[in-house]
C-alpha positions as CSV (number, residue, x, y, z in Angstrom):
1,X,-13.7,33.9,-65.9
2,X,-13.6,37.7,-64.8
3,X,-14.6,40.5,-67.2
4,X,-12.3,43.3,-68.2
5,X,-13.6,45.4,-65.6
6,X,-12.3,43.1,-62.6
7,X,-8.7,42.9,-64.3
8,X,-7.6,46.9,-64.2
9,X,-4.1,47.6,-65.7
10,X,-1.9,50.6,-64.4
11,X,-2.3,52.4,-67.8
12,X,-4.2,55.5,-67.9
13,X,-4.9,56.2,-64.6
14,X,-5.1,59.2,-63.0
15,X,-2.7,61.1,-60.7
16,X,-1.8,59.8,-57.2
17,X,-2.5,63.3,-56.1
18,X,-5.6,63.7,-57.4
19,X,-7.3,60.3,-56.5
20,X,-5.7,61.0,-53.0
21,X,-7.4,64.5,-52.7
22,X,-10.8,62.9,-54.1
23,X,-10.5,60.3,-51.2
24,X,-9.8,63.2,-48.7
25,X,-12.6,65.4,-49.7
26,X,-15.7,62.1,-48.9
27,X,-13.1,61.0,-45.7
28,X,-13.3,64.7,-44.3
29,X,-16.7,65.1,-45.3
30,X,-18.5,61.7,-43.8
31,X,-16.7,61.7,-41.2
32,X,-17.3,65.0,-39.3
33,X,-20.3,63.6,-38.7
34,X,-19.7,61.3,-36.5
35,X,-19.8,64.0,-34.2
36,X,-23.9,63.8,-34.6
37,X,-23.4,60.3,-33.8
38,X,-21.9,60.4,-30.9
39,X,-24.3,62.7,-29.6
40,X,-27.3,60.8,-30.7
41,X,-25.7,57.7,-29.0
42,X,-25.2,59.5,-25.8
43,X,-28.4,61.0,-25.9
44,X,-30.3,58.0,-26.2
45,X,-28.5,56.7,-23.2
46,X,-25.3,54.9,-24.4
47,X,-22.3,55.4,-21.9
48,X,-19.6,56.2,-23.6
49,X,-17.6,53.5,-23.6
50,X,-20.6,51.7,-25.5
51,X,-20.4,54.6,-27.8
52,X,-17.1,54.6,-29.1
53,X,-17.0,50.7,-29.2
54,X,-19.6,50.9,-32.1
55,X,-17.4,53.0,-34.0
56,X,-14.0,51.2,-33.1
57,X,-16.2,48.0,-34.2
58,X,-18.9,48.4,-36.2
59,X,-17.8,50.9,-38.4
60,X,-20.7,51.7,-40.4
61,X,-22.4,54.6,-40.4
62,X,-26.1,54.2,-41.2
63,X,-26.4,51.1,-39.4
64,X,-25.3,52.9,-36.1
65,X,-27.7,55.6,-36.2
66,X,-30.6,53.3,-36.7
67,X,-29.2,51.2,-34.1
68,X,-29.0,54.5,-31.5
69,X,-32.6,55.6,-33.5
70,X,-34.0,52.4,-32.7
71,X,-33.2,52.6,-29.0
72,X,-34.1,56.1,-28.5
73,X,-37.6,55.8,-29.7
74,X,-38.0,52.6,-27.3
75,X,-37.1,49.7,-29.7
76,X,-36.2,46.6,-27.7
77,X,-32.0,45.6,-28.1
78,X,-33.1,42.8,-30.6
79,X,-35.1,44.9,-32.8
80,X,-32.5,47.5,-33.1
81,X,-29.7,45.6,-33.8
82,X,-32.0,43.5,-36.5
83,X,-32.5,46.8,-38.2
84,X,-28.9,48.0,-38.0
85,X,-27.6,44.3,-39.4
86,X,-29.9,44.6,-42.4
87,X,-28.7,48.2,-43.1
88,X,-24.9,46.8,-42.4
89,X,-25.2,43.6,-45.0
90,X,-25.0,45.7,-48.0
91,X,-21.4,45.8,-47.0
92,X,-20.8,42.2,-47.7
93,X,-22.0,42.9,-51.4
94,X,-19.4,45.5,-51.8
95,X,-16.4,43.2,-50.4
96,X,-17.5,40.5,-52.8
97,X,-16.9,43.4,-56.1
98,X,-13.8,45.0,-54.3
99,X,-11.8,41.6,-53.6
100,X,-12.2,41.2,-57.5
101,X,-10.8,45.1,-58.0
102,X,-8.6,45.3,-54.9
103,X,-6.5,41.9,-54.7
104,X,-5.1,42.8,-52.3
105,X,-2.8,40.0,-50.5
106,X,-4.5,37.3,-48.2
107,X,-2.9,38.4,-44.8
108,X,-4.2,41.9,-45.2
109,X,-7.9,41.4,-46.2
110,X,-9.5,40.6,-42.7
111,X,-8.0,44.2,-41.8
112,X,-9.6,45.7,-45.4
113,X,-12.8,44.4,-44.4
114,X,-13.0,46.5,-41.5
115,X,-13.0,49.3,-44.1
116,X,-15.2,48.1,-46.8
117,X,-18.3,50.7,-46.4
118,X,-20.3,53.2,-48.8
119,X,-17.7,55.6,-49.1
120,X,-14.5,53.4,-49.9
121,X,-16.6,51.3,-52.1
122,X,-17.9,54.3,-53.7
123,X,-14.5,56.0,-54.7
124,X,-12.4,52.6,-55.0
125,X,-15.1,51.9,-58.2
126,X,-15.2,55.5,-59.7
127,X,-11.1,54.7,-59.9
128,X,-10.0,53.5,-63.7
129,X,-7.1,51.5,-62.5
130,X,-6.4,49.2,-59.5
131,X,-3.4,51.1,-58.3
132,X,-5.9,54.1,-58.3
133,X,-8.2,52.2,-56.7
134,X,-5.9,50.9,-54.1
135,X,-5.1,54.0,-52.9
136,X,-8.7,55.5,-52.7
137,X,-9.7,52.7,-50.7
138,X,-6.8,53.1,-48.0
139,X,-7.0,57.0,-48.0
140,X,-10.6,56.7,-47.7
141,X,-10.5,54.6,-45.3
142,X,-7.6,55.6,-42.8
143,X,-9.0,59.0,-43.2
144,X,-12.7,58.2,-42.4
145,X,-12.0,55.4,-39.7
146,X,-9.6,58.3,-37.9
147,X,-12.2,61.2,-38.3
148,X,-15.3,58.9,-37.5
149,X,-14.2,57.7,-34.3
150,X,-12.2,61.1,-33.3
151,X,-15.4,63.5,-33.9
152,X,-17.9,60.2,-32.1
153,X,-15.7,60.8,-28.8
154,X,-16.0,64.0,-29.3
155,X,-19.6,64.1,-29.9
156,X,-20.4,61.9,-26.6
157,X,-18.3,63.9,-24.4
158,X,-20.0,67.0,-25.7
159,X,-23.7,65.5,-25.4
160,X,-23.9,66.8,-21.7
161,X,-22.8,70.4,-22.6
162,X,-25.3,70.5,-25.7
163,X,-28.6,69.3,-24.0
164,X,-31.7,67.8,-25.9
165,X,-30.1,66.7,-29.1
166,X,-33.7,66.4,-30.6
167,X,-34.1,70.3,-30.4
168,X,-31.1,70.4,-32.1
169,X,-32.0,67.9,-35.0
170,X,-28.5,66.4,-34.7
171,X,-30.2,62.9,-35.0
172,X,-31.1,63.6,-38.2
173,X,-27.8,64.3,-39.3
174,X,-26.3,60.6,-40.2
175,X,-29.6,59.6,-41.8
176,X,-29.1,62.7,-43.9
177,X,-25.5,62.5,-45.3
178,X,-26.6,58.3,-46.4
179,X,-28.8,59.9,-48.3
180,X,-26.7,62.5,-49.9
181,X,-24.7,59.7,-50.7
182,X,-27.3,57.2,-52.2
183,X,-28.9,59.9,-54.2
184,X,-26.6,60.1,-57.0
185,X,-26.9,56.9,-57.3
186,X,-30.8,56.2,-58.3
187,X,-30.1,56.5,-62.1
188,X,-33.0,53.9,-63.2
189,X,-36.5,54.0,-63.1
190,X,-36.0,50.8,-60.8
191,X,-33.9,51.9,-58.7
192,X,-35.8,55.3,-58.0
193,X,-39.2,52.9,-57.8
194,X,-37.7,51.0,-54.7
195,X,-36.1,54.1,-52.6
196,X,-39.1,55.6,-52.8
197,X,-41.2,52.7,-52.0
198,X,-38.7,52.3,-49.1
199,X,-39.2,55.4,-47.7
200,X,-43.4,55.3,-47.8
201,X,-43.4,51.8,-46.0
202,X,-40.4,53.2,-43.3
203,X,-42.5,56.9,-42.6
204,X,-46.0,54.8,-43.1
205,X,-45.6,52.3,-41.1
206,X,-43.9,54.5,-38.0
207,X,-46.8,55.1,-35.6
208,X,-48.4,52.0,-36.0
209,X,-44.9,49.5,-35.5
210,X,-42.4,49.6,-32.4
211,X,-39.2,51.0,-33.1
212,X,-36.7,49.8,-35.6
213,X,-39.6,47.3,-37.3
214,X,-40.2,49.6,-39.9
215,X,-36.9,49.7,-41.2
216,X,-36.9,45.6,-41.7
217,X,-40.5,46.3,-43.1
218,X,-38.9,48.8,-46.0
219,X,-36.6,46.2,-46.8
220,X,-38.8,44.0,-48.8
221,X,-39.4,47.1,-51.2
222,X,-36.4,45.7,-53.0
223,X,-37.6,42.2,-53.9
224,X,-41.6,43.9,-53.8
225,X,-40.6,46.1,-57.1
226,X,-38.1,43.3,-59.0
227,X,-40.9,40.9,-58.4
228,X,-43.6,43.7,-60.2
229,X,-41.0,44.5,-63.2
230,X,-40.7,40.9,-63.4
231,X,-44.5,40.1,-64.3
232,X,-44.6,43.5,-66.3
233,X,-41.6,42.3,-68.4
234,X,-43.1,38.8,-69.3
235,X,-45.2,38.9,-72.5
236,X,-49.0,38.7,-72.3
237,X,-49.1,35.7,-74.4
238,X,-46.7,33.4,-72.3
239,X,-48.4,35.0,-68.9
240,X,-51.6,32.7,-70.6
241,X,-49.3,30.1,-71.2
242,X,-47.9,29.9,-68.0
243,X,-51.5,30.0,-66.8
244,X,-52.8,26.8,-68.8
């Protein structure tokens, strides 16, 4: 049985035009830069046929640059990609809340899928309708996968002309705009807990781990903080219970 929120009439939605210029505005703005990514991917010695086949096929921003990351600081293949597949299986969470909101026909979800990241999860949701939120995911979308992959080719054929990407702190860039994005997001207590639990263990744990170990490391801040409000929401008197 779905809630009301899965089952979105067409009543009281708001303009095609303006959902379509909402969806623009995050497409444009994630995906120029790309162009960081391709030059952080190039720099850390990806061809660029390797390059562009991460974007064609992967698709997902943070998860690329802390592939490249991992790479460039001297992370083994299997380290880096473990990191970027932790960072990328949030996505599977989203496809299981936008299916509901979406329903979109069976022949056209393995194409969707491609598509399900941050940003077209992020506006598909904020849409009060499912026509609304139909058309924020494909403008999203189309416009983002277009403007990633345009400005990554871009970026790697430009990474010879540029030089040392480090002096220019383009690495930094992708990491930067994820977190622009997750941000607003943090509204609890909880939820602020675990980011910045996340980002202690990740920076911590840097000089003493090889490349792309911290990032797997920061991912058990998550279960680490539910686990603590867990015990701190259980009642002192059925803690002794428990205990006898």
């Amino acid at each position: 049985m779905r809630d009301d929120a899965d089952v979105r009439d067409d009543s009281g939605g708001k303009p095609d035009g303006a959902v379509v210029r909402d969806a623009l505005g995050v497409g444009i703005a994630v995906g120029l830069s790309g162009f960081a990514f391709g030059v952080t991917s190039a720099g850390s010695g990806l061809s660029l046929l390797q390059t562009c086949a991460l974007s064609l096929l992967v698709f997902t921003g943070a998860s690329q640059f802390a592939l490249v990351g991992a790479l460039a600081a001297g992370g083994g293949p299997f380290t880096a990609a473990a990191g970027a597949f932790f960072l990328g299986v949030r996505n599977a969470f989203y496809g299981l809340r936008l299916s509901q909101l979406l329903a979109l026909p069976r022949a056209v979800r393995p194409f969707a899928a491609q598509w399900v990241i941050d940003e077209t999860a992020a506006v598909s949701l904020a849409q009060p309708t499912r026509r609304s939120a139909r058309i924020g995911f494909l403008v999203t979308g189309l416009t983002l996968y277009v403007l990633w992959n345009l400005t990554t080719l871009l970026g790697a054929l430009g990474a010879e002309a540029i030089g040392d990407t480090n002096a220019w702190g383009l690495d930094a860039a992708g990491p930067a705009v994820f977190l622009a994005l997750l941000a607003p997001m943090l509204r609890s207590g909880t939820e602020r807990t675990v980011a910045g639990l996340a980002v202690l263990l990740g920076l911590g744990l840097l000089p003493v781990l090889p490349a792309g170990v911290p990032v797997l490391v920061a991912a058990l801040a998550a279960p680490a903080v539910l686990w603590a409000e867990g015990r701190r929401s259980v009642p002192r008197g059925d803690m002794r219970e428990k205990k006898r």
